[in-house]
Backbone as numpy.savetxt, mean C-alpha at the origin, in Angstrom:
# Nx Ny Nz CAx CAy CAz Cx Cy Cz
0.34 -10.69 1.85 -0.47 -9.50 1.85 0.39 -8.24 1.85
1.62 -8.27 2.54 2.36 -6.94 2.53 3.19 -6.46 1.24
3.36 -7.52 0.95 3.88 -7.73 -0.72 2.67 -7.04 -1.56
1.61 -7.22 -1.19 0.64 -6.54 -2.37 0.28 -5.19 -2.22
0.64 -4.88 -0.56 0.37 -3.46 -0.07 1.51 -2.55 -0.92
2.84 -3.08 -0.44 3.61 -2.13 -1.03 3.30 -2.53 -2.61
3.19 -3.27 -3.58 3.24 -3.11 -4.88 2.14 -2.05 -5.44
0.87 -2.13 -4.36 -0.17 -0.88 -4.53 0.57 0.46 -3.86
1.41 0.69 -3.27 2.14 1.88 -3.19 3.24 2.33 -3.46
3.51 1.51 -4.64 4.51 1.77 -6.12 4.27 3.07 -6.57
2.64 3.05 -6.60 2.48 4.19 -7.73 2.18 5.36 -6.64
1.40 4.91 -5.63 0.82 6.37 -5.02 0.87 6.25 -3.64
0.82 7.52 -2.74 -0.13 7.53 -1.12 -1.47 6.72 -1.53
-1.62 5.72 -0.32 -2.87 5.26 -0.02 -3.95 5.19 1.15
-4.31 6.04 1.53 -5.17 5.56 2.76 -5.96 4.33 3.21
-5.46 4.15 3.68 -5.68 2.87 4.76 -7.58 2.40 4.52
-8.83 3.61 4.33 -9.77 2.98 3.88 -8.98 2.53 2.54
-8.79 2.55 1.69 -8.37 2.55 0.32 -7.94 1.27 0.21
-6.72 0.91 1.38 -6.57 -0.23 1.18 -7.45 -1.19 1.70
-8.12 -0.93 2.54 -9.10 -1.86 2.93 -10.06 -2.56 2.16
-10.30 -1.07 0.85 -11.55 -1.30 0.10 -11.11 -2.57 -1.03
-9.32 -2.24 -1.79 -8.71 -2.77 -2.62 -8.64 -4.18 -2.45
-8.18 -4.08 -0.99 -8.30 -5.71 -0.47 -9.08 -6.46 -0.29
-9.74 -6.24 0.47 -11.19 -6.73 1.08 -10.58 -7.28 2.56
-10.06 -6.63 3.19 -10.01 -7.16 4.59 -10.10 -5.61 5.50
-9.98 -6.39 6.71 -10.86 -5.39 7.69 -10.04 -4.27 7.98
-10.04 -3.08 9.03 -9.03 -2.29 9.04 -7.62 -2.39 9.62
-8.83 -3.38 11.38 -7.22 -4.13 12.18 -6.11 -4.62 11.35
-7.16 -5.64 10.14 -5.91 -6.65 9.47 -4.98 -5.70 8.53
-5.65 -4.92 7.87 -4.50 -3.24 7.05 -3.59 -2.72 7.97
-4.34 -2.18 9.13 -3.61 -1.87 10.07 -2.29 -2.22 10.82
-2.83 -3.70 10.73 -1.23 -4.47 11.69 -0.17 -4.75 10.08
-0.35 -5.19 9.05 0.34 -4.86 7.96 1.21 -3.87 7.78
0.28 -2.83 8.21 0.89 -1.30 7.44 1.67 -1.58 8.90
1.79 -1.51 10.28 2.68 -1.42 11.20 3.96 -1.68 11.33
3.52 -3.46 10.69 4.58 -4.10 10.46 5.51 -3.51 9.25
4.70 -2.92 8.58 5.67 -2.09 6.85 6.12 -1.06 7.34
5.76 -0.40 8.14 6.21 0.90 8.78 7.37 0.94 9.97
7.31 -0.48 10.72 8.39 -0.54 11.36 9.65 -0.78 11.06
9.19 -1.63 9.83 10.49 -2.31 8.88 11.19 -0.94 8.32
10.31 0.00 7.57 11.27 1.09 7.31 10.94 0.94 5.71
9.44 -0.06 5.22 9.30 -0.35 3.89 8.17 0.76 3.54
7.39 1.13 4.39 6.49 2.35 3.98 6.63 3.54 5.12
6.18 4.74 5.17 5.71 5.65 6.08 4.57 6.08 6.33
4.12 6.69 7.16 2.78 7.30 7.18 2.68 8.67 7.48
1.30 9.06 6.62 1.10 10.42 6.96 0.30 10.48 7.49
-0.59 11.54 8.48 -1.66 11.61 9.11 -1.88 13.25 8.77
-3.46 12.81 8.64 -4.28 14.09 8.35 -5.75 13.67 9.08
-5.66 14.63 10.13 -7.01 14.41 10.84 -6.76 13.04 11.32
-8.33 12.46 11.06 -8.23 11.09 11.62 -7.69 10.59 10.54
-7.36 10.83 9.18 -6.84 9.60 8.46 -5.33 9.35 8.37
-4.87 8.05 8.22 -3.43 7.94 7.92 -3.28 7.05 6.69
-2.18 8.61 5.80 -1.99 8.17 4.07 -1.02 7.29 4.53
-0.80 6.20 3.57 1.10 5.51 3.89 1.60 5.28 2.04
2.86 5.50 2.00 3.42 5.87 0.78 4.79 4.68 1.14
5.82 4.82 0.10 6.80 4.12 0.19 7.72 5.29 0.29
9.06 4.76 1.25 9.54 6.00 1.53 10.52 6.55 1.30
11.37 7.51 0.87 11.80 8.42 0.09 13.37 7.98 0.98
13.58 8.09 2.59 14.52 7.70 3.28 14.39 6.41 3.87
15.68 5.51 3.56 15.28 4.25 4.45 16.00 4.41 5.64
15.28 4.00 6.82 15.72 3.67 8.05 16.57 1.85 8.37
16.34 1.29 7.34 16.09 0.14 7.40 17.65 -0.61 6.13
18.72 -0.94 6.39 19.58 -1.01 5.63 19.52 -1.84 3.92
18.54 -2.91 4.75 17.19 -3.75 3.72 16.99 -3.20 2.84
15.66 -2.59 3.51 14.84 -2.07 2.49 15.17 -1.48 0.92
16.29 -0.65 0.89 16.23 -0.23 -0.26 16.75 -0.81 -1.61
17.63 -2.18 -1.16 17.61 -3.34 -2.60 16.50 -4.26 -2.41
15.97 -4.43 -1.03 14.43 -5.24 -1.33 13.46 -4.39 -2.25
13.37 -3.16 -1.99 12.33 -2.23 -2.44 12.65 -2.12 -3.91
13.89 -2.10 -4.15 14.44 -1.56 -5.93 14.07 -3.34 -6.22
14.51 -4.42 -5.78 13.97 -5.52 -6.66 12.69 -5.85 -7.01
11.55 -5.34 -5.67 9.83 -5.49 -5.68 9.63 -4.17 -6.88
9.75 -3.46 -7.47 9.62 -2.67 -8.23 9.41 -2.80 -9.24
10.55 -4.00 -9.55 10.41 -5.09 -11.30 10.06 -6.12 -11.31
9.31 -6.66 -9.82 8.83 -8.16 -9.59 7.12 -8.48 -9.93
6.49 -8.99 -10.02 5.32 -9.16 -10.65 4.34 -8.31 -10.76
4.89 -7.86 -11.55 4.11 -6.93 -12.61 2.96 -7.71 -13.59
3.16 -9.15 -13.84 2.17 -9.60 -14.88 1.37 -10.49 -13.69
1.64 -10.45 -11.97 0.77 -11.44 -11.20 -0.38 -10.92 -11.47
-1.15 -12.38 -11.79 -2.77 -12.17 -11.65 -3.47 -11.18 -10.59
-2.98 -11.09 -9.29 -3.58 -10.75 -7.82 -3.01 -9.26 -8.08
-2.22 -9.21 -8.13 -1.28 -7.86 -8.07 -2.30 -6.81 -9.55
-2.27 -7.30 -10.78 -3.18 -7.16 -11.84 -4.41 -6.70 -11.29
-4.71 -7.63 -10.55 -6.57 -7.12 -9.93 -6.40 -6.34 -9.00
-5.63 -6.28 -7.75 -5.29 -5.10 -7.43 -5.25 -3.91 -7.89
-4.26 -3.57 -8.67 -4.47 -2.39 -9.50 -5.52 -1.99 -10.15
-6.63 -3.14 -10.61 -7.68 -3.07 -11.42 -8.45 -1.84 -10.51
-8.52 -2.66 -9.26 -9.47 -2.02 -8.04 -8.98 -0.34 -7.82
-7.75 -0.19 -7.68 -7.04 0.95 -7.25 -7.92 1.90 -8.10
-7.19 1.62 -9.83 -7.79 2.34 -10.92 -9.53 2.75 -10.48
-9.88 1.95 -10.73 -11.67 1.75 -10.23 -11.69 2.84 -8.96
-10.94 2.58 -8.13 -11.45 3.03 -6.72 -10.82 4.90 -6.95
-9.72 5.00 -7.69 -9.61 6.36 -7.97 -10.49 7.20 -9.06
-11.06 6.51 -10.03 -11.99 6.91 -10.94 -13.09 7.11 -10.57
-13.55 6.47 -8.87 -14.84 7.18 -8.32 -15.91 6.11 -8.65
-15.43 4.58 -9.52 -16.93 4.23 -9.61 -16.81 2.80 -8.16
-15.95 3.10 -6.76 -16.06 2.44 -5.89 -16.32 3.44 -4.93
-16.90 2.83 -3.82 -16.55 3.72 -2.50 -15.64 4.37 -2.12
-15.48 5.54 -1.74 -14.03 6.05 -1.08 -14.48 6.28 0.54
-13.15 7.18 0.97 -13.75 7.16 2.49 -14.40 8.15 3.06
-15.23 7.78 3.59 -16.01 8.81 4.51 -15.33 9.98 5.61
């Protein structure tokens, strides 16, 4: 699942409804994901109000991360799951899904 989070934040900031909606799982289960991505040093977060955007991040804290992150970049690009993912993203930024309240 964290593998699909960050490949959906290749392209953009995502808020956490966003990913919820893309995925189909609940917020706890986004939530402890994005924690775990955020501790690692593989995403960051922003907060606005109550919401928190998370992006991939510009500085790594994490010595890892940044040849893991440059290899997930060119890694399945033709996966089926990853494919429908994006399908949803597209969809969910074009307005014909729910966004967040």
């Amino acid at each position: 699942m964290r593998v699909r989070i960050l490949k959906l934040l290749e392209g953009r900031e995502l808020c956490v409804c966003q990913l919820m909606e893309i995925l189909g799982l609940s917020q706890s289960n986004v939530s402890g994901h994005l924690s775990i991505l955020k501790n690692t040093g593989l995403a960051v977060c922003r907060r606005d109000g109550r919401w928190a955007y998370y992006s991939l991040p510009d500085a790594m804290k994490n010595r890892y991360a940044p040849p893991m992150l440059a290899l997930l970049l060119g890694w399945l690009e033709e996966d089926p799951q990853v494919r429908a993912d994006r399908r949803r993203l597209a969809a969910l930024v074009a307005g014909k899904s729910k966004k967040c309240d």
